[in-house]
PAMIFI-918252 format. One record per atom (N, C-alpha, C): residue number from 1; residue in three letters; z, y, x. Coordinates in nm, 4 decimals, padded with zeros to 6 digits. Atoms other than C-alpha are relative to their C-alpha. Example, Ala and Ser with C-alpha at 12.3 -4.5 7.8 and 13.67 -1.06 7.14 Angstrom:
nr = 1	rest = ALA	w = 00.0000	v = -00.1190	u = 00.0890
nr = 1	rest = ALA	w = 00.7800	v = -00.4500	u = 01.2300
nr = 1	rest = ALA	w = 00.0000	v = 00.1200	u = 00.0900
nr = 2	rest = SER	w = -00.0060	v = -00.1190	u = -00.0820
nr = 2	rest = SER	w = 00.7140	v = -00.1060	u = 01.3670
nr = 2	rest = SER	w = 00.0730	v = 00.1090	u = -00.0770
This chain:
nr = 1	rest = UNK	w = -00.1267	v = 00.0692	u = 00.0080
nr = 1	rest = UNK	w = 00.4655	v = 30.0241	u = 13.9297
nr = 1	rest = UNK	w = 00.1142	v = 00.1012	u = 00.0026
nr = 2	rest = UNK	w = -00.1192	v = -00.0378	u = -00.0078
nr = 2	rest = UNK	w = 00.7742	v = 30.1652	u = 13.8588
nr = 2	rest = UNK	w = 00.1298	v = -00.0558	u = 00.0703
nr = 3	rest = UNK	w = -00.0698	v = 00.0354	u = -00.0657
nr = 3	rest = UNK	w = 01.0691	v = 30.1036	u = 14.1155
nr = 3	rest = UNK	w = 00.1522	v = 00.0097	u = -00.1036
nr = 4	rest = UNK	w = -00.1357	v = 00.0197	u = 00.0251
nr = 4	rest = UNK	w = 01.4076	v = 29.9962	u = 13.9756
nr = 4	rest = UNK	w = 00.0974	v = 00.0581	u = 00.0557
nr = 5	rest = UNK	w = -00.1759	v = -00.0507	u = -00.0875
nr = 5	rest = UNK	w = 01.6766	v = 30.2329	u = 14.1345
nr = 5	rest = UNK	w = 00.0434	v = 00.1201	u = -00.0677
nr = 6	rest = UNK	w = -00.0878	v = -00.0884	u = 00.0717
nr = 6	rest = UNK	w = 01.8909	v = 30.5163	u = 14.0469
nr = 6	rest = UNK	w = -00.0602	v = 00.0675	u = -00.0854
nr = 7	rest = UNK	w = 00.0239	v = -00.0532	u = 00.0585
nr = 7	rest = UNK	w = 01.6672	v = 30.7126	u = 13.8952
nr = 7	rest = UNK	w = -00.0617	v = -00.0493	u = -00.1432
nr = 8	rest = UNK	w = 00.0342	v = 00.0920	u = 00.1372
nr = 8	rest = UNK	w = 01.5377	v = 30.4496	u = 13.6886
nr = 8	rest = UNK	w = 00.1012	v = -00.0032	u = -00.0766
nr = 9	rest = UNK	w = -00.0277	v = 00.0055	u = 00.0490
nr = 9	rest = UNK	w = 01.8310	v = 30.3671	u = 13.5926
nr = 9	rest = UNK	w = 00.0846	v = 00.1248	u = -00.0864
nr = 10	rest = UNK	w = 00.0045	v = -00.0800	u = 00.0707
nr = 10	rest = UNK	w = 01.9482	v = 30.6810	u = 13.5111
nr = 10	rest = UNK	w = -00.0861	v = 00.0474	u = -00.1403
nr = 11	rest = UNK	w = 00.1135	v = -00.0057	u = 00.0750
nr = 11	rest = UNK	w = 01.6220	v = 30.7375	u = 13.2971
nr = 11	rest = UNK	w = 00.0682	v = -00.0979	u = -00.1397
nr = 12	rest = UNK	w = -00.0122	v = 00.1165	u = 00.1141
nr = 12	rest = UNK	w = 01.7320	v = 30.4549	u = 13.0512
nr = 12	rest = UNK	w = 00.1689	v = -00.0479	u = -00.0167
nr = 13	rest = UNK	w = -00.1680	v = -00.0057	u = 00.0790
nr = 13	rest = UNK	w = 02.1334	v = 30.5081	u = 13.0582
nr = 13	rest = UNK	w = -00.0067	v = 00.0824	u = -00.1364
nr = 14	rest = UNK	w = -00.0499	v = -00.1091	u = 00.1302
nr = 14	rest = UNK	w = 02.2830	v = 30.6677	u = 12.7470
nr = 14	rest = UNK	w = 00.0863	v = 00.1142	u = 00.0906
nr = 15	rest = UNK	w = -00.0262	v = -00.0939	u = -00.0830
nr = 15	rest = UNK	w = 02.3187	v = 31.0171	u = 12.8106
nr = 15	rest = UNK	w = 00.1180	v = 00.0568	u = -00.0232
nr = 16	rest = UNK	w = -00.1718	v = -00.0367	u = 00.0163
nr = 16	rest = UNK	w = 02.6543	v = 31.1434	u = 12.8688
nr = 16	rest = UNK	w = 00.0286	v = 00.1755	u = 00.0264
nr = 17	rest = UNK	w = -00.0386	v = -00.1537	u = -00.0524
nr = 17	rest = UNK	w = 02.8217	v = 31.5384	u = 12.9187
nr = 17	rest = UNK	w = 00.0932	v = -00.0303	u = 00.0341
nr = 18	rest = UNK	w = -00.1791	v = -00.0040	u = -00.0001
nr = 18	rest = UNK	w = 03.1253	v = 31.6661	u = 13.0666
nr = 18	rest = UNK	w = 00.0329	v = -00.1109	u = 00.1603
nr = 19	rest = UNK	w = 00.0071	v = 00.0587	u = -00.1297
nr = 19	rest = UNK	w = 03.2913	v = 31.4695	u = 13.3029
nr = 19	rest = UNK	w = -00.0383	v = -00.1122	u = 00.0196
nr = 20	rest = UNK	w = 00.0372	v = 00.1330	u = 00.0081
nr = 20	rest = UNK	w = 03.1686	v = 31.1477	u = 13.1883
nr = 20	rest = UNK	w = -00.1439	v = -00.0160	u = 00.0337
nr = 21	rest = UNK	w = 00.1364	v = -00.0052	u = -00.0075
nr = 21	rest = UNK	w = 02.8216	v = 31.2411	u = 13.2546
nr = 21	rest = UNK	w = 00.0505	v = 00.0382	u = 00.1925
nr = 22	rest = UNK	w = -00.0369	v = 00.0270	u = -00.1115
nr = 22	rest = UNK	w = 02.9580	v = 31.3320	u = 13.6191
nr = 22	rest = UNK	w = 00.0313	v = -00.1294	u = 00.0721
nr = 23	rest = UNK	w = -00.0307	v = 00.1142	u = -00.0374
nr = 23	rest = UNK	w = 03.1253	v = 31.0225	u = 13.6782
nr = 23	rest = UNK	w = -00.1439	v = -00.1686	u = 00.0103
nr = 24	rest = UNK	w = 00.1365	v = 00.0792	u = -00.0573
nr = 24	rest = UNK	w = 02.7860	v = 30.8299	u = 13.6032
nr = 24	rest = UNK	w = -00.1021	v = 00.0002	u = 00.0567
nr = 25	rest = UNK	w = 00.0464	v = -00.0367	u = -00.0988
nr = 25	rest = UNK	w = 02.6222	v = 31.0122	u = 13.7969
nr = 25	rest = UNK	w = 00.0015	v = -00.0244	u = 00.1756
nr = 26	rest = UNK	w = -00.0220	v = 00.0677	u = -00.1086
nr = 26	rest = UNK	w = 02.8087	v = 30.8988	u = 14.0784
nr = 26	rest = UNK	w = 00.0157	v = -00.1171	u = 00.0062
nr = 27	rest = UNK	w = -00.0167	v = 00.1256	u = -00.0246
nr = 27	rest = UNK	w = 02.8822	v = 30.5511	u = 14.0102
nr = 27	rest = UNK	w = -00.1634	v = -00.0497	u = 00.0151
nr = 28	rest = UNK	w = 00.1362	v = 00.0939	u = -00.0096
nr = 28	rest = UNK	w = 02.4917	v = 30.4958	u = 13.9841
nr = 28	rest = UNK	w = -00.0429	v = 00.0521	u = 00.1516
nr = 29	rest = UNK	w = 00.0169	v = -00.0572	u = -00.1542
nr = 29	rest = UNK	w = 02.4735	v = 30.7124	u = 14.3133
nr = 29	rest = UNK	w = 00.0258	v = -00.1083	u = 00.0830
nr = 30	rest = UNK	w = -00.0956	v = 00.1107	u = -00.0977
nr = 30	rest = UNK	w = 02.6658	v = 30.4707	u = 14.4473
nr = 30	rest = UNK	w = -00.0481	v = -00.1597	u = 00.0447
nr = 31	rest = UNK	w = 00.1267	v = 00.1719	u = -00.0302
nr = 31	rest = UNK	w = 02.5100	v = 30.1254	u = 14.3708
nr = 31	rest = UNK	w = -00.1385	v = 00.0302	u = -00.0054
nr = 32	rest = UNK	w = 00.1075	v = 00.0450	u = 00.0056
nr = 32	rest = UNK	w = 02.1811	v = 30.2307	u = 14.3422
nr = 32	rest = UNK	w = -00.1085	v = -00.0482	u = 00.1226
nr = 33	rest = UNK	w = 00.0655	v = 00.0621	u = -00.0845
nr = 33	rest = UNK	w = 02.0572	v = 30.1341	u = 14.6865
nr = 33	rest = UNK	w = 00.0786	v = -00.1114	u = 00.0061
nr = 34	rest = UNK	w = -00.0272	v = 00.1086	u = -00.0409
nr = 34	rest = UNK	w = 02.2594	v = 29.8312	u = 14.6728
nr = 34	rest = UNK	w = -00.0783	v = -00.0935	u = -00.1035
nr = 35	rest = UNK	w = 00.0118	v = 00.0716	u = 00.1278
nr = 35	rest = UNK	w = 02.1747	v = 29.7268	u = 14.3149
nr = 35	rest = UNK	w = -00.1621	v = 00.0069	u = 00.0200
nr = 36	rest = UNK	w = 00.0892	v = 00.0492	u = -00.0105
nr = 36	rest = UNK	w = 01.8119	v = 29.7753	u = 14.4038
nr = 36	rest = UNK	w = -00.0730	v = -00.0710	u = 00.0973
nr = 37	rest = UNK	w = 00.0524	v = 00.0990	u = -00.1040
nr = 37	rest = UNK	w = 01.7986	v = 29.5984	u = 14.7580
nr = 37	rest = UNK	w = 00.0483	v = -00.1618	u = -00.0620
nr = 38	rest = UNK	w = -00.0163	v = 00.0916	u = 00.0343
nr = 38	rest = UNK	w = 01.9877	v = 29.3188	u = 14.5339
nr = 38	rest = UNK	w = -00.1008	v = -00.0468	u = -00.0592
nr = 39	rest = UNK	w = 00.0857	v = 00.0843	u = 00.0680
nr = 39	rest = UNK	w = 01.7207	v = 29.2871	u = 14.2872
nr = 39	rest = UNK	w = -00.1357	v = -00.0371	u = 00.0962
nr = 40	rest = UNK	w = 00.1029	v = 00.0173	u = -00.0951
nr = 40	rest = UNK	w = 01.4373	v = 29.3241	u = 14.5513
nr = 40	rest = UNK	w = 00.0077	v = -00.1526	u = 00.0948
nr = 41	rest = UNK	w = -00.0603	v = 00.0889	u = -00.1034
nr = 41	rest = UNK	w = 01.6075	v = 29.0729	u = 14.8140
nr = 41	rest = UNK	w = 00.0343	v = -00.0990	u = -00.0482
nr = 42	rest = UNK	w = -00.0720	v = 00.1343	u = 00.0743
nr = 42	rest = UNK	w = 01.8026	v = 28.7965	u = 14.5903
nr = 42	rest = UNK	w = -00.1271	v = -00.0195	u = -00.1492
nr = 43	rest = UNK	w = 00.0615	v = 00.0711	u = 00.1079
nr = 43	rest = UNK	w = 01.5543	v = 28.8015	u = 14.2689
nr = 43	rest = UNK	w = -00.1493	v = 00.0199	u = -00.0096
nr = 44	rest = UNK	w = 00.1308	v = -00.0604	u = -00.0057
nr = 44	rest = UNK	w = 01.2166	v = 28.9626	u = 14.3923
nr = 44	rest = UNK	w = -00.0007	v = 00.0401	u = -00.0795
nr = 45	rest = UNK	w = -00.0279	v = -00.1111	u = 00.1023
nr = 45	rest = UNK	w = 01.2570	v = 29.2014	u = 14.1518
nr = 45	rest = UNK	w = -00.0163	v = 00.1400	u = 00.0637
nr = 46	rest = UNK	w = 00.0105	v = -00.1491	u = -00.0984
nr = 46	rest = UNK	w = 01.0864	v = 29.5596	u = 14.3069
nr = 46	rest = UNK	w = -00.0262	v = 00.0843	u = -00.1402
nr = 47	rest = UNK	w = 00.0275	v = -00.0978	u = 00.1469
nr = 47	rest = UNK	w = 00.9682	v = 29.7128	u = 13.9475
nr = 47	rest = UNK	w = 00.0068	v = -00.0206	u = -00.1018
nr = 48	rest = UNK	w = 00.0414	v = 00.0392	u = 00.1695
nr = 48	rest = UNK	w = 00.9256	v = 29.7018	u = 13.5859
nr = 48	rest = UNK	w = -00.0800	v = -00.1032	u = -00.0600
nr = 49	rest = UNK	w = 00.1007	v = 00.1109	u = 00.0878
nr = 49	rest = UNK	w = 00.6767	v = 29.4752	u = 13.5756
nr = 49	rest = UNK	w = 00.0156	v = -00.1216	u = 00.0455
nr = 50	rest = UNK	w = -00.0563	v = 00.1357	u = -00.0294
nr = 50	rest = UNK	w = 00.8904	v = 29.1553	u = 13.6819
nr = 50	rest = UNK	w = -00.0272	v = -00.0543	u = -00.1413
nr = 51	rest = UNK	w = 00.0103	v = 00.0401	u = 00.1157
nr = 51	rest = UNK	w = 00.8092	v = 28.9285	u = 13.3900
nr = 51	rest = UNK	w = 00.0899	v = -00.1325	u = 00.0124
nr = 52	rest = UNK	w = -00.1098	v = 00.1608	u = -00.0296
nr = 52	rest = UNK	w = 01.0283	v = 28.6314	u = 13.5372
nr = 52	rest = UNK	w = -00.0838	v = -00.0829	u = 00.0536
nr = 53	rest = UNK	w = 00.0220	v = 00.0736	u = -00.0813
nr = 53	rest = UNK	w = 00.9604	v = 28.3294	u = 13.7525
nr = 53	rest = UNK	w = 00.0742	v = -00.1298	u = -00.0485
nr = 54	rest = UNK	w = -00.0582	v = 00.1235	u = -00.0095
nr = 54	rest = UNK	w = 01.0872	v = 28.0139	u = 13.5736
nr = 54	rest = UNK	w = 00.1564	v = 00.0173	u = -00.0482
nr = 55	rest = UNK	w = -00.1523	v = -00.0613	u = 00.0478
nr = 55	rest = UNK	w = 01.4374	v = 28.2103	u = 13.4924
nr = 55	rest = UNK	w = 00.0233	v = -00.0893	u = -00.1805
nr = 56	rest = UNK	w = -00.0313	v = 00.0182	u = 00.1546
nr = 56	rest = UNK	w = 01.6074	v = 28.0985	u = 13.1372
nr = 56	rest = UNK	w = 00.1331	v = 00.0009	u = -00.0379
């Protein structure tokens, strides 16, 4: 299983230089323990291989 958090999502942003590649660097710094205790906690969502639950 692959875990959903910063580095994930890093992995699968578009890649940036300069200072714009700084700046997303930190904004994902930033949410990525929130953005992945959200999906874990509110959608059971821990990895990649969520396929959905009834969602539409």
């Amino acid at each position: 299983m692959i875990p959903v958090d910063g580095n994930f999502i890093l992995a699968v942003a578009p890649r940036l230089s300069g200072d714009k590649k700084a700046a997303q660097e930190q904004i994902i710094g930033a949410i990525s323990a929130i953005f992945s205790a959200t999906l874990c906690n509110q959608y059971q969502i821990a990895d990649r291989s969520f396929h959905g639950t009834g969602y539409s």
